[in-house]
TORKOL-288786 format. One record per residue (C-alpha): x, y, z. Coordinates in steps of 0.2 Angstrom, whole numbers, padded with zeros to 4 digits, always signed. Layout:
! residues N
XYZ...
//
This chain:
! residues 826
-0417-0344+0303-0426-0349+0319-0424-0368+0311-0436-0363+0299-0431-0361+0279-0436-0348+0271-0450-0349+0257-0447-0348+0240-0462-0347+0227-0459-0350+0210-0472-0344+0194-0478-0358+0182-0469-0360+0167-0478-0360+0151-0473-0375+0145-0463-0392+0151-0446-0387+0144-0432-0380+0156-0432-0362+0157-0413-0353+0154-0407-0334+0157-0403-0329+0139-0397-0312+0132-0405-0301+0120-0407-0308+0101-0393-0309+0089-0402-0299+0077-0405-0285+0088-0386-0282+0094-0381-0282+0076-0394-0268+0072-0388-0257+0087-0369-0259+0083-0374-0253+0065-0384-0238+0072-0370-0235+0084-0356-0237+0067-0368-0226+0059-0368-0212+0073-0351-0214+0073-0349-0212+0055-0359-0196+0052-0354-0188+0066-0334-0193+0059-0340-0186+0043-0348-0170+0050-0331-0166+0062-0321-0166+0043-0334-0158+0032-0335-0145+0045-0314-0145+0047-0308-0151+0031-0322-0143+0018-0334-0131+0027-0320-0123+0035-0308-0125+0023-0297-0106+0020-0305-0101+0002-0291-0087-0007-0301-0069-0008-0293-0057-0019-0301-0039-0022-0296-0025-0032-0305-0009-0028-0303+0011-0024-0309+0023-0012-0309+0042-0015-0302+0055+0001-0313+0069-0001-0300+0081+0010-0283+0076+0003-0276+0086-0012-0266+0077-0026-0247+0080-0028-0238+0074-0043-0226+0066-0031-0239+0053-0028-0238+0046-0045-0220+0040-0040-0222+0023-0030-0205+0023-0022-0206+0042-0018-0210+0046+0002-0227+0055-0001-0233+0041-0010-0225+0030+0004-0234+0040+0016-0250+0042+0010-0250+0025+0005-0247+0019+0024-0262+0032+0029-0273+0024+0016-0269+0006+0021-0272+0011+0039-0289+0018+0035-0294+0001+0024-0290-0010+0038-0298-0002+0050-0314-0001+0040-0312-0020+0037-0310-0021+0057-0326-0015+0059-0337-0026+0049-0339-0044+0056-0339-0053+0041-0322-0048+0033-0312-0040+0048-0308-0058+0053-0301-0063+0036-0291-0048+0029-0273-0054+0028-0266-0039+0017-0268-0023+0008-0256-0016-0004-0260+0002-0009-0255+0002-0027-0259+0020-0036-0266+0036-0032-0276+0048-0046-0285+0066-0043-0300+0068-0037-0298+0074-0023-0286+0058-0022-0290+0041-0026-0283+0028-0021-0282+0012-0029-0278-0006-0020-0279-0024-0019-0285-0035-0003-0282-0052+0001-0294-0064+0011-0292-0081+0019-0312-0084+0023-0320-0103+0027-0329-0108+0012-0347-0107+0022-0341-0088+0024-0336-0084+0007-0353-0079+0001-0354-0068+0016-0337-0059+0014-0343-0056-0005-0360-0047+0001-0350-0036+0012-0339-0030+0000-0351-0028-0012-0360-0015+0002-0349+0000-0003-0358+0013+0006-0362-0002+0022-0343-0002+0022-0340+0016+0027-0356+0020+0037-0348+0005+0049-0331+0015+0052-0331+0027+0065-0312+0036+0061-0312+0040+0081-0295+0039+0084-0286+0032+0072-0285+0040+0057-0298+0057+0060-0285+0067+0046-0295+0055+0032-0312+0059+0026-0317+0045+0014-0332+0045+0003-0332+0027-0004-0324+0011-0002-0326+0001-0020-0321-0018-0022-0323-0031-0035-0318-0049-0034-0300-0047-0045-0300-0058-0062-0290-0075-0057-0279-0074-0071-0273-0059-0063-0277-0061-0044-0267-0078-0045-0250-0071-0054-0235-0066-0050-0233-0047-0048-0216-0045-0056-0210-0026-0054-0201-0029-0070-0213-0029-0078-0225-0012-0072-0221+0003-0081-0229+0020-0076-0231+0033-0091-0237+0052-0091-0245+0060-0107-0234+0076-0113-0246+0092-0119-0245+0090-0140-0236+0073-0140-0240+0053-0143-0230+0044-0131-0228+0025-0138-0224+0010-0126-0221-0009-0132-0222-0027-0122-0203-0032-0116-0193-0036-0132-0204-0028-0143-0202-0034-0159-0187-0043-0159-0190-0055-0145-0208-0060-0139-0217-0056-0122-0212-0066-0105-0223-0082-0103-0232-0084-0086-0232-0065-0082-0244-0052-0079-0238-0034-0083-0245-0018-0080-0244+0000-0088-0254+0014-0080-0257+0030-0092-0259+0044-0086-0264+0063-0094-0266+0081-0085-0281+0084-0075-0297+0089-0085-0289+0076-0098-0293+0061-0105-0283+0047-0114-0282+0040-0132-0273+0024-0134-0273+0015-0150-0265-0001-0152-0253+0002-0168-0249-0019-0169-0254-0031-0160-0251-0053-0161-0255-0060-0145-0257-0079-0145-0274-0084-0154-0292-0083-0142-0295-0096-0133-0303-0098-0113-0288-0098-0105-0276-0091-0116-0263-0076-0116-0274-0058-0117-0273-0039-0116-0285-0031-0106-0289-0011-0105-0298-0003-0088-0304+0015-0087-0297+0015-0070-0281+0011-0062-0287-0003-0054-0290-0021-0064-0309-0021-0059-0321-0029-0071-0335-0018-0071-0323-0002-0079-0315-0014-0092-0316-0005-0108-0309-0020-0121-0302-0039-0121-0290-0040-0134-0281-0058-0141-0276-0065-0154-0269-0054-0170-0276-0039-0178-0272-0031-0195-0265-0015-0191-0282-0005-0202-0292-0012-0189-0298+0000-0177-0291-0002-0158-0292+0016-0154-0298+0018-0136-0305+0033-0126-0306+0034-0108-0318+0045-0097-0302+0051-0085-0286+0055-0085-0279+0037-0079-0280+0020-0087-0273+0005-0085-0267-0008-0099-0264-0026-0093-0255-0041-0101-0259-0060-0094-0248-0072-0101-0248-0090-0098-0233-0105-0101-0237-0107-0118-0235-0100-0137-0221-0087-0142-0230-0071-0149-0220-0052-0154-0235-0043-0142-0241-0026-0146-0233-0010-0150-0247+0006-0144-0248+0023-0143-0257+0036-0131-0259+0056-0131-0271+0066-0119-0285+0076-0126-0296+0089-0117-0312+0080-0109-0326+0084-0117-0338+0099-0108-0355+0094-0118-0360+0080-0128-0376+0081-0140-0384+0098-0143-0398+0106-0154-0397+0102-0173-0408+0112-0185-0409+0117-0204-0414+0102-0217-0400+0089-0216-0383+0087-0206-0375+0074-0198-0371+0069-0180-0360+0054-0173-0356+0046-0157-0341+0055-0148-0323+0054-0155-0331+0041-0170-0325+0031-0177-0314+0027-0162-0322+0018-0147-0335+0030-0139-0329+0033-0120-0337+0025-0106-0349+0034-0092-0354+0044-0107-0373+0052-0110-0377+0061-0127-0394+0070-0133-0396+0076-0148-0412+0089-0153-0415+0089-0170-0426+0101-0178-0431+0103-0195-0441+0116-0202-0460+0116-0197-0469+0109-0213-0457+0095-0213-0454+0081-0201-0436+0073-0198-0430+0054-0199-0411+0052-0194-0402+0036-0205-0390+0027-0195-0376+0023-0210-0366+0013-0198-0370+0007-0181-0361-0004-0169-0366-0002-0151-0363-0020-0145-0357-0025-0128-0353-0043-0124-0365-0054-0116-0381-0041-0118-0393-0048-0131-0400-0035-0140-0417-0036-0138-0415-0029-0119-0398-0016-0122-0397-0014-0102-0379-0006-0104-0375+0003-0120-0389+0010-0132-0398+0023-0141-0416+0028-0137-0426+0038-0147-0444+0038-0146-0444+0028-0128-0439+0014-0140-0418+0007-0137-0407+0001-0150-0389-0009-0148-0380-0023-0157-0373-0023-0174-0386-0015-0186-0387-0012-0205-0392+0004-0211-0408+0008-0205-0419+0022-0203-0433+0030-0189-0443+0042-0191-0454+0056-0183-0472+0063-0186-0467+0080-0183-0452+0092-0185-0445+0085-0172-0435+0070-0163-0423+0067-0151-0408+0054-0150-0401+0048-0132-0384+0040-0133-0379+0032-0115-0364+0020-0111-0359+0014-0097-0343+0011-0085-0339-0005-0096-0334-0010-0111-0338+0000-0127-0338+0001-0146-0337+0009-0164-0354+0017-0160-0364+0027-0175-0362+0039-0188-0380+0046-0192-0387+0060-0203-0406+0067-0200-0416+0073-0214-0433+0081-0216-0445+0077-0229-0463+0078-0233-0475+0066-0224-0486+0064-0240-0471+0060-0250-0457+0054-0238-0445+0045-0253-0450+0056-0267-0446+0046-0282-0443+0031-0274-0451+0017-0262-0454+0019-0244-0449+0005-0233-0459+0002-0216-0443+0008-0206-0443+0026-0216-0427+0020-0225-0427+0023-0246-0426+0011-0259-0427+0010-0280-0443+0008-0285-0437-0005-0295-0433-0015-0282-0450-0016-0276-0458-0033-0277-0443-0037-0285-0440-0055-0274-0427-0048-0264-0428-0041-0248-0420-0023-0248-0431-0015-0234-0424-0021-0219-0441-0030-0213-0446-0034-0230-0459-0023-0232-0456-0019-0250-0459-0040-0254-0477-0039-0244-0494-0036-0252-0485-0038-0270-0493-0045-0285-0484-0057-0294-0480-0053-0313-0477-0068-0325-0461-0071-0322-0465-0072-0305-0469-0089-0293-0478-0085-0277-0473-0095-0263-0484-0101-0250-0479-0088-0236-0487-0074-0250-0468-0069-0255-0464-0068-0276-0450-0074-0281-0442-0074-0299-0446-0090-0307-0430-0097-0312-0425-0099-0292-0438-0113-0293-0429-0130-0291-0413-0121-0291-0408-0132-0274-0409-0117-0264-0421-0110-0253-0427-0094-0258-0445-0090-0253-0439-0096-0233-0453-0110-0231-0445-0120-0245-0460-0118-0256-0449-0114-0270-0441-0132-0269-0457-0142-0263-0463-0144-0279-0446-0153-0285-0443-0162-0270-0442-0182-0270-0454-0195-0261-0455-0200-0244-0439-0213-0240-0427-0206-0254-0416-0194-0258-0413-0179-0270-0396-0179-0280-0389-0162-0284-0393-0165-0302-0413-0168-0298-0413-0187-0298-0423-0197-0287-0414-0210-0277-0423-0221-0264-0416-0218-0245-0408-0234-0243-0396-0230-0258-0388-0218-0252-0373-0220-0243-0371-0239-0251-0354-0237-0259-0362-0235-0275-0366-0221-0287-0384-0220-0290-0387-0204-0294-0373-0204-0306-0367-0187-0301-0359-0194-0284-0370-0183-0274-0378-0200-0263-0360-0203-0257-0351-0187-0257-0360-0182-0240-0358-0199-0229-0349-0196-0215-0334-0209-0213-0322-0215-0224-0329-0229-0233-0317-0235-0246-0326-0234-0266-0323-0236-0282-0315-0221-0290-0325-0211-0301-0324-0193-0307-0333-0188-0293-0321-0196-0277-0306-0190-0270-0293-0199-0272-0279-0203-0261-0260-0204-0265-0259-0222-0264-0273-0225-0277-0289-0228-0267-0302-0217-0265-0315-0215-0252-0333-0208-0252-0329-0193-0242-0333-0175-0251-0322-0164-0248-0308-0171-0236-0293-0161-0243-0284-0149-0229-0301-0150-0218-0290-0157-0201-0295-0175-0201-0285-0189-0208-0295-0196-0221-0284-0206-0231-0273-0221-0223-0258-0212-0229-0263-0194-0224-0263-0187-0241-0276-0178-0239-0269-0167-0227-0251-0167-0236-0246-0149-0243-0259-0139-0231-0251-0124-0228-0260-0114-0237-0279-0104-0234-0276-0097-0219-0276-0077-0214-0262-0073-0200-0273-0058-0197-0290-0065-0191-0305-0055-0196-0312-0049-0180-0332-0041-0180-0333-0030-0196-0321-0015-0204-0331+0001-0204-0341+0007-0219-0338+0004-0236-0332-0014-0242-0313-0010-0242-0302-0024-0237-0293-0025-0222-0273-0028-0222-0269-0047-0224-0287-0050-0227-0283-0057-0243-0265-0062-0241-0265-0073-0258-0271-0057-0267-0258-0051-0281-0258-0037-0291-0250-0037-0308-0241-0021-0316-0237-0017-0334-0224-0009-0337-0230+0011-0338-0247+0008-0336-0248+0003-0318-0262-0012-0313-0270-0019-0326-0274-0039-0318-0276-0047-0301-0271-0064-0298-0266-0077-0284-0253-0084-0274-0254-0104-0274-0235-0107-0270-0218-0097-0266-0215-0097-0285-0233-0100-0293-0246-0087-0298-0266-0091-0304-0271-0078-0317-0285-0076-0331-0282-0079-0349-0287-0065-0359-0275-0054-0346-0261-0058-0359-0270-0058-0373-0261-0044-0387-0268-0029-0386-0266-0011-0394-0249-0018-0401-0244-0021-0384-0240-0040-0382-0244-0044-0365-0240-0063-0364-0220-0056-0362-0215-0059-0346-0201-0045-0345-0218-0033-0346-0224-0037-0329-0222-0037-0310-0230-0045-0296-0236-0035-0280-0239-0045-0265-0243-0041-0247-0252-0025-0257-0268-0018-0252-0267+0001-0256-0258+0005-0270-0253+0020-0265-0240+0008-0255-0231+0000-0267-0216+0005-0255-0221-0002-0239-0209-0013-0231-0221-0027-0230-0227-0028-0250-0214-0039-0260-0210-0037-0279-0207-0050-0290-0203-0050-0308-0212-0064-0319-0200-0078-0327-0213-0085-0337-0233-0085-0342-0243-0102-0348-0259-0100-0354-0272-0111-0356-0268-0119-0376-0287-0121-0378-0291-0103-0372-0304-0094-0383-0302-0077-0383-0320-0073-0392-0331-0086-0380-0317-0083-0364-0316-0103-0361-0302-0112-0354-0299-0093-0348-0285-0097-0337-0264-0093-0336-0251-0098-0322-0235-0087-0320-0219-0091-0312-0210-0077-0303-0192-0076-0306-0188-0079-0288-0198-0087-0273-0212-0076-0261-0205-0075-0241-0221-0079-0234-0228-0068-0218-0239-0060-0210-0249-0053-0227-0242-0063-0240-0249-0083-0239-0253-0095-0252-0273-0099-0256-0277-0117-0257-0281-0126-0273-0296-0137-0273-0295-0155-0278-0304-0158-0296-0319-0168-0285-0319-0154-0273-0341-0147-0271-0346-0129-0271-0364-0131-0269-0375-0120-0276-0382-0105-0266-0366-0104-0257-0356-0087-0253-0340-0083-0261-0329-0069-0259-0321-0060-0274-0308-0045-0274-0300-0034-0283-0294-0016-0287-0305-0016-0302-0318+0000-0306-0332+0001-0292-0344+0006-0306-0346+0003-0324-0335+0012-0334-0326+0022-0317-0311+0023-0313-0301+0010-0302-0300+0006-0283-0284+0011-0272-0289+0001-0259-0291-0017-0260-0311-0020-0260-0321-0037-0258-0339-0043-0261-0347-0058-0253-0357-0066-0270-0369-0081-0270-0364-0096-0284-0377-0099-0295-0387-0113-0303-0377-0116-0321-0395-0120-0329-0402-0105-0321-0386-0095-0327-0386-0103-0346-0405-0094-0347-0401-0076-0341-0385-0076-0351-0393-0087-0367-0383-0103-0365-0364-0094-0366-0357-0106-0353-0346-0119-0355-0342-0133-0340-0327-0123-0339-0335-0108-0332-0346-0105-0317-0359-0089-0314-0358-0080-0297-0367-0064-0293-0379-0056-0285-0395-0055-0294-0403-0040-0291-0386-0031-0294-0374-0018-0285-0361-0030-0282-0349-0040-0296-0331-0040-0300-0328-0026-0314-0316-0021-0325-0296-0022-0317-0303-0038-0307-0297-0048-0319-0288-0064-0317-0290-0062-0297-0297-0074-0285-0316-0081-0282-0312-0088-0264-0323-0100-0254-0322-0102-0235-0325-0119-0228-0331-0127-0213-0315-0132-0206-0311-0108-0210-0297-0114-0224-0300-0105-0238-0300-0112-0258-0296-0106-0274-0313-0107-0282-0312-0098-0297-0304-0084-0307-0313-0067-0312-0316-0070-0331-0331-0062-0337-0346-0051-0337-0362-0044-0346-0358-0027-0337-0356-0025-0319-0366-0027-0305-0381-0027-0318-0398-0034-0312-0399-0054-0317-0382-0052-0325-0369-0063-0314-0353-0062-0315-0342-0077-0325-0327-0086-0315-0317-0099-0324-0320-0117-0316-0304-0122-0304-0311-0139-0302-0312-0141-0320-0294-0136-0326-0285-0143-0309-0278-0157-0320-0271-0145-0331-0262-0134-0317-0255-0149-0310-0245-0152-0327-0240-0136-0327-0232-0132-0311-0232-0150-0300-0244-0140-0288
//
């Protein structure tokens, strides 16, 4: 430009080499495309949480109620099908959606309201709503409909339904096992109690075909207004308790809602058991849940209405008298309060004695009874309680009873007394809790007073062994293997060396020995408790298997687990096993339950009615005592033709019912070596004439291997119709005792040395419960850890009954198995 050339300046370089345009490093532009992936990636991941699982449609079912204050209840509405049930129905639903509309956080999910009952009161009306909500909102949709009284303050009825005047909107989260079945009209079934009659009602096919699998049926009861309902379930087999497995559940409502269940019922119960239930309205609702599985007959149930009850509790006065939760010893109702004023005359004061109490409700530890309870003294009681007692410091107490909307139970029968403060047990000793005992059983070593209070402060005698925690404890419990005093000072004293081990006989083993394959202690004891299945050599002590090797393993027959290479330990294990599980506790007395005791037999002579007990071990094979059939009176009892066999019995009174079986007896074997003056070998197997149909309440009872253990200080069960006193008369129902085995050496010394190896001693020391006179012959019954129950021993002998430090006598099982094997191949 103007010829001259335009200046360019150029900045010194740094150093001599050639400068080049370059682009940014390599490392940096990997670092910003992984920030940039990662961006990418989380915001991805954001966009499907947010649609795939944030938002994701969560299922919402709720049953519920509301009540309509201004509408009067026809009968008409207790018909679903009839068109004022239809129309109230379409009202109600209306009023429901509308009220949903209004609240923000479930208006936007309700999908559909099925209005499915009505009751009085003015009317109530019972439904079920279903939700589809984004899981973030789910919490949200259960607070608002949790808000009962929110729900209805939000509707404004302007236009829309103003003829409705609603109280309440109620709604619970529905169980899922019923929320997520199929509603199969087939299988609902609307009932009405009759004035002065029991209406009955069955599941589908009842008995002669069992209950629908994957099905969920409903029966709503209902009874007049100012009624209640009393359902009892007459039989019931359902398939056996499990989480998620088939179950009958009872509301006091008409709606499935949790919070007015009154009972879960599974599994099977003895028809004795008590499954009476009360109601505290006229409407309830039975439902059964069924899944895929299992085949089971279902239940056969009963209901009638009874007047509701005007008052509950009152004013007691006068000495004594008695007082019991209502309707006892059915379930008390729910939604029910009681007080009781008890007054006894002034220069007395009063302590009531709960004979029986259970007040339990699932899941509520006692220590806090929130739900159902009995107060007296600002002090609460629930649970499962022996007899116990409280008392007052005046003339005067007073008893609360409460239970609440949910499930209930047996509840309490009580008596109050009065007595004088200086003297409250006069003749006998005064526990802590009020409640009276013997004097003799005052420092005795046992504790009879619920807290023990009758074992503190006591001086020992000479006969006596103070433990360290101050209690006195008979001398011959003393390295008996059991802990009696509760701190094992008892037992310390016999105890072994640091690093070994104690064998059942007393010998000291050292710790590495045990479990070796090798029998130290020469009574088997260091290897009868391994776990595995080590293979030893056989001794007297170890089980063997059919093909001839024995293993270390105490106790392997019928306990589930394959211990033997060939199964034979679990060969022939159908036996020790109740169809009627025992469920909580029968109440009062110790009488046994139907199909308790399915192995249980009672033996007749002919004219004289029962004389022996005895036990099933096979469809054709009975246990009995002995000196049953020994020649008495000129009467020869070992002839067979003289005898029959009741099975399946448990009154005698019943010797009729459908479900006892007769048998005649085709021949007796008695032990040969059988003394009848010392009672050894005491023991007889008959064989009925024709083979036992085993069912429900007639079962075999397992026999134990000759090695099988029954440790000293376990429980055992015994029963019988014997005489429930010395010298009385017998029992007419079946009764049962739960009785501790017995240290033979300590047994030899209280009965001077009268046992043989063929006889074990079972009792209770301090007395009040033994087998008697007419137990003969029955069974002495050990329940294992895997619930099989074993033939442990046969009622043989006694000193008595029930006498203080006098046990009982049982012939041996394990000691003449050997012998019943050779007679009947069992």
């Amino acid at each position: 430009m103007n010829n001259l050339e335009e200046g360019v300046e150029f900045l010194p370089a740094m150093n001599s080499k050639k400068m080049e345009k370059r682009g940014p490093k390599r490392r940096v532009v990997v670092t910003v495309v992984i920030v940039v992936f990662l961006l990418i990636s989380l915001v991805t991941g954001l966009l499907v949480w947010h649609f795939k699982y944030r938002n994701v449609a969560v299922r919402k079912v709720f049953n519920g109620h509301l009540r309509v204050l201004n509408w009067d209840f026809l009968d008409a509405y207790e018909n679903s099908s009839s068109p004022e049930f239809i129309m109230l129905a379409r009202k109600v639903k209306s009023t429901v959606e509308e009220i949903y509309r209004n609240h923000a956080d479930i208006g936007p999910y309700h999908k559909e309201t099925v209005i499915t009952a009505f009751s009085e009161g003015s009317v109530i009306a019972y439904y079920w709503s279903e939700f589809l909500v984004p899981k973030y909102r789910e919490e949200s949709l259960d607070r608002a409909m949790a808000d009962k009284q929110s729900l209805v303050q939000r509707w404004n009825p302007r236009l829309r339904n103003p003829m409705l005047k609603v109280e309440s909107v109620v709604a619970f989260p529905a169980d899922p096992s019923i929320a997520y079945s199929t509603r199969d009209n087939s299988c609902m079934f609307a009932l009405h109690a009759r004035e002065g009659e029991v209406t009955s009602f069955t599941t589908p096919g009842f008995p002669n075909s069992p209950y629908p699998n994957n099905a969920l049926c409903y029966w709503t009861l209902r009874a007049d207004a100012s009624s209640i309902i009393s359902l009892t379930f007459k039989t019931l087999e359902l398939e056996q308790c499990t989480d998620d497995s088939d179950y009958v559940k009872v509301y006091n409502s008409l709606s499935p809602v949790e919070p007015h269940a009154l009972v879960r019922l599974c599994g099977n119960y003895a028809p004795s058991y008590n499954l009476t239930f009360l109601s505290s309205q006229n409407v309830m609702l039975v439902t059964l849940v069924t899944n895929r599985e299992g085949r089971f007959p279902g239940f056969k149930a009963e209901f009638f209405q009874l007047p509701k009850m005007r008052a509950c509790g009152g004013t007691l006065k006068g000495e004594s008298g008695t007082f019991t939760t209502p309707y006892y010893p059915a379930h008390y109702p729910p939604a029910t309060d009681c007080v009781w004023n008890i007054e006894v005359p002034s220069k007395k004061n009063v302590k009531v004695r709960f004979n029986t109490f259970f007040v339990l409700e699932p899941g509520i530890p006692v220590s806090s009874c929130t739900k159902d309870y009995v107060q007296i003294n600002s002090t609460r009681y629930c649970g499962e309680r022996s007899q116990f007692v409280v008392a007052s410091t005046t003339n005067k107490i007073e008893v609360r009873f409460h239970s609440d909307q949910s499930y209930t139970d047996t509840g309490f029968s009580a008596e109050y007394l009065s007595y004088d403060s200086s003297d409250p047990c006069p003749g006998k000793f005064t526990c802590d809790t009020g409640r009276c005992i013997d004097r003799r059983m005052h420092c005795d070593g046992w504790l009879d007073c619920v807290d023990g209070s009758d074992e503190r402060s006591c001086t020992c005698t000479e006969q006596q062994f103070r433990c360290q925690n101050g209690w006195c404890k008979p001398k011959f419990w003393v390295c008996d293997n059991v802990n009696d005093c509760g701190d094992n000072s008892d037992e310390l004293q016999c105890s072994c060396p640091a690093d070994s081990f104690k064998c059942n006989n007393g010998k000291c083993v050292p710790e590495a020995q045990k479990c070796d394959g090798k029998d130290d202690c020469g009574d088997g004891s260091d290897e009868g408790s391994c776990t595995g299945q080590a293979t030893v050599p056989c001794k007297d002590y170890t089980y063997k298997c059919r093909s001839g090797r024995c293993i270390s393993k105490q106790n392997p027959e019928c306990d589930g687990e394959q211990d033997c290479g060939d199964n034979s330990d679990e060969d022939n294990c159908s036996c020790g096993i109740r169809s009627y599980v025992r469920k909580s506790r029968i109440v009062g007395g110790q009488n046994s339950d139907v199909g308790e005791w399915p192995w249980q037999v009672s033996l007749h002579a002919k004219g004289q009615g029962h004389i022996c007990g005895a036990s099933l071990v096979s469809p054709s094979w009975l246990v009995s005592a002995a000196h049953c059939f020994l020649q008495l009176q000129g009467i020869r009892y070992s002839d067979p033709s003289l005898w029959t066999a009741y099975l399946g019995l448990t009154n005698q009174g019943n010797r009729n019912d459908a479900n006892v079986q007769a048998r005649k007896i085709k021949r007796i074997i008695s032990h040969p070596y059988f003394n009848d003056y010392t009672y050894d070998y005491d023991i007889a197997v008959m064989e009925l004439q024709t083979p036992v149909t085993f069912s429900s309440v007639v079962q075999p009872i397992c026999l134990p291997d000759a090695t099988h253990n029954f440790p000293v200080g376990k429980d055992l069960w015994v029963t019988g119709w014997g005489a429930t006193a010395e010298g009385g008369s017998g029992a007419s129902i079946l009764q049962k005792a739960e009785i501790r085995l017995i240290n033979q050496t300590v047994c030899n010394k209280l009965l001077t040395d009268q046992l043989t190896p063929r006889m074990m001693c079972v009792g209770i020391l301090t007395g009040g419960v033994d087998a008697c006179q007419g137990d003969s012959g029955g069974p002495l019954v050990s329940v294992e850890p895997s619930s099989r129950m074993f033939l442990a021993g046969v009622v043989s002998w006694g000193d008595g009954c029930a006498q203080r430090n006098k046990p009982g006598v049982y012939t041996r099982l394990t000691s003449l198995r050997a012998w019943i094997k050779e007679q009947t191949g069992l």
